[in-house]
C-alpha positions as CSV (number, residue, x, y, z in Angstrom):
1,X,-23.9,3.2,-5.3
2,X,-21.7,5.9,-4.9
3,X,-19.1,7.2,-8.1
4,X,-15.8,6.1,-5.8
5,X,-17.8,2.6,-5.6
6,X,-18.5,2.7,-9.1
7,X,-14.9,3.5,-10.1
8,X,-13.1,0.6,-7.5
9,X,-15.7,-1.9,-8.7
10,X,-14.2,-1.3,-12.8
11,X,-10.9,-1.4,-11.4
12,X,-11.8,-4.6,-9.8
13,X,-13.2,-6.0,-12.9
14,X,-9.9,-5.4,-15.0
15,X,-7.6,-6.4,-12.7
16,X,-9.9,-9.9,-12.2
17,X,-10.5,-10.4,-16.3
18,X,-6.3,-10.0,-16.7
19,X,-5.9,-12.4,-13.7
20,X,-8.4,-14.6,-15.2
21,X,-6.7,-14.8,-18.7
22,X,-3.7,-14.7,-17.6
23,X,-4.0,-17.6,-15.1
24,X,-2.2,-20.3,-16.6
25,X,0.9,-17.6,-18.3
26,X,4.3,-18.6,-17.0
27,X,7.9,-16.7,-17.8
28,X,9.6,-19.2,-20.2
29,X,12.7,-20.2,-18.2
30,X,14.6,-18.5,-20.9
31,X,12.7,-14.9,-21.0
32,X,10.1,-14.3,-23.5
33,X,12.8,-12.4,-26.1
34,X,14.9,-15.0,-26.0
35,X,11.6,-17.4,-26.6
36,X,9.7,-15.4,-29.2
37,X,13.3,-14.9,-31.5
38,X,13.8,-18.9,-31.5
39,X,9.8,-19.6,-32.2
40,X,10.2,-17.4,-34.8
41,X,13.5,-18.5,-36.2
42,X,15.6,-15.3,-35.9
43,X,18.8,-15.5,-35.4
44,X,20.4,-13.0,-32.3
45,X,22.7,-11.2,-35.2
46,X,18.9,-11.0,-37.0
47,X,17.3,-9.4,-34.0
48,X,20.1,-7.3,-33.8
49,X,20.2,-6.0,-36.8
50,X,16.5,-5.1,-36.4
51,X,17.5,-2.7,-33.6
52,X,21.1,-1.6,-35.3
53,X,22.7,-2.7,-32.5
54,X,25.7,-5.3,-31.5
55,X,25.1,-9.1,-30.9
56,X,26.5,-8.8,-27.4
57,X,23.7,-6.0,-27.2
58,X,20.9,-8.6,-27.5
59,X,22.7,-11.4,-25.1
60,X,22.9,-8.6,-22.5
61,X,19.6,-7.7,-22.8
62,X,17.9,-11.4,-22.6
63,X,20.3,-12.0,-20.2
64,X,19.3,-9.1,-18.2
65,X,15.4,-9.8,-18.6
66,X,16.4,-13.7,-17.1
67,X,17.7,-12.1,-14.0
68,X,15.2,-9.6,-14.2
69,X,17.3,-6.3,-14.7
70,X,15.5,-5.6,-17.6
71,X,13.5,-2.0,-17.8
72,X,10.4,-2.0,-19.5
73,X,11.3,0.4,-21.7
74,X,13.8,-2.1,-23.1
75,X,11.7,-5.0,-23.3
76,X,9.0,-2.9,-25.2
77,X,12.1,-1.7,-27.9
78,X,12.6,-5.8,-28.2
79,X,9.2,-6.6,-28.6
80,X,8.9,-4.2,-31.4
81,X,11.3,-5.4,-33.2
82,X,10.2,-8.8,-32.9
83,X,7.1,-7.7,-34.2
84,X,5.7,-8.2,-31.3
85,X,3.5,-6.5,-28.7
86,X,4.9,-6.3,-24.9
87,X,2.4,-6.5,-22.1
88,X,3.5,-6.4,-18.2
89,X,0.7,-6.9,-15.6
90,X,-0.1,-7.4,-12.0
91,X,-2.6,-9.6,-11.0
92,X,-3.5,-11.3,-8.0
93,X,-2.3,-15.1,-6.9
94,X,-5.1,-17.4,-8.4
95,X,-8.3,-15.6,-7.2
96,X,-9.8,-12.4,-6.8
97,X,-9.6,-8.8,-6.0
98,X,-12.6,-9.6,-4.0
99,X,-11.2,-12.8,-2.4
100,X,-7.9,-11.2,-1.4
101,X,-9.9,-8.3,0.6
102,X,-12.1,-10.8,2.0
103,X,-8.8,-12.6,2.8
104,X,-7.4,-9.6,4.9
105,X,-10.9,-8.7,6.4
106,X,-10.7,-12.4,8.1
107,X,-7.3,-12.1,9.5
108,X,-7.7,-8.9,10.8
109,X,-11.4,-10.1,12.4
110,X,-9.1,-12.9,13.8
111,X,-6.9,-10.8,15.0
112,X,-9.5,-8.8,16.8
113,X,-11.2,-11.9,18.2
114,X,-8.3,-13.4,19.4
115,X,-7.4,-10.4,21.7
116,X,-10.6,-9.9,22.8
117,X,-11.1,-13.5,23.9
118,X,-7.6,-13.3,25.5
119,X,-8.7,-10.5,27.9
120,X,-11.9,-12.3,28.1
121,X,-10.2,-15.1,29.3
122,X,-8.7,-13.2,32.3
123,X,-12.1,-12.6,33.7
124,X,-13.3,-16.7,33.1
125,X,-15.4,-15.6,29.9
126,X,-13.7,-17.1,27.1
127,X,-15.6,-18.0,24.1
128,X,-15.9,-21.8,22.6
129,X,-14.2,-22.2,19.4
130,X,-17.6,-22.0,17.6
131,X,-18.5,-18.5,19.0
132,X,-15.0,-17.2,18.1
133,X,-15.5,-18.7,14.6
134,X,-19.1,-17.3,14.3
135,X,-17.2,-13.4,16.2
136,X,-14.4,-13.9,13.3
137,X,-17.6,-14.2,10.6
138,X,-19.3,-11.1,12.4
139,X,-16.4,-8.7,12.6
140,X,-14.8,-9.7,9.0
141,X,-18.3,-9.3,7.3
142,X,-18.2,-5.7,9.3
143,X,-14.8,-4.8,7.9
144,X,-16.2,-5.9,4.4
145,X,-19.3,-3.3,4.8
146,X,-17.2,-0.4,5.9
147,X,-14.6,-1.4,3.3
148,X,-11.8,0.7,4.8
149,X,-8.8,1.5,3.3
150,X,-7.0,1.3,6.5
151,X,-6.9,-2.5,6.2
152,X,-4.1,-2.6,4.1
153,X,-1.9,-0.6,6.4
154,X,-0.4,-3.9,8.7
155,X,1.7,-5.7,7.3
């Protein structure tokens, strides 16, 4: 296995642990400051005084992380002084890294398939819908073993 190989499969393994654990983690309808100061009690003039700034400070700012305006630079300053550590992450919709390029591999094999059938179809050679199914199977698995990078370039 080559280094680049080595180093995509660690990234892959991160990114898949994080999704994992964080699998069932929602944004509290109210923002997560506005959630961690009232589980733990502290008042906004508290939390503001933690930060030696105004009240209307600390409304603005959990206002701004409900309508997502908040920089991550400002959330990490709350979560400080909540005592708190702030974590951001991307992670894939409930599966894998490995699922989501198999995913993209299928619908471009698809897509592949279903033009060349078309133009098959011109000539009277069209493929039955297993043989397009088992052609879809063939190309994606193809895709898979180059592993291109060019795959991500459609929409």
């Amino acid at each position: 296995m080559s280094i680049k190989k080595i180093v995509i499969a660690q990234y892959r393994a991160i990114v898949d642990r994080v999704a994992k654990d964080m699998r069932d983690v929602t944004v509290p309808k109210e923002g997560w400051i506005k959630t961690v100061r009232k589980a733990l009690n502290m008042s906004v003039t508290q939390l503001a005084n933690r930060l030696e700034v105004t009240r209307a400070n600390v409304y603005k700012v959990e206002k701004a992380e409900q309508s997502g305006s908040v920089t991550l630079k400002k959330m990490e300053q709350m979560a400080k002084a909540l005592e708190c550590r702030f974590i951001y992450a991307i992670v894939p919709y409930g599966h894998t890294i490995d699922s989501m390029i198999e995913n993209k591999a299928k619908r471009i094999a698809a897509e592949i398939v279903k033009k060349t059938n078309e133009h098959m179809a011109l000539e009277a050679q069209s493929l039955s819908m297993e043989q397009i199914d088992f052609e879809v199977d063939r190309v994606a698995q193809e895709i898979l073993r180059d592993r291109p990078s060019g795959i991500w370039n459609e929409k």
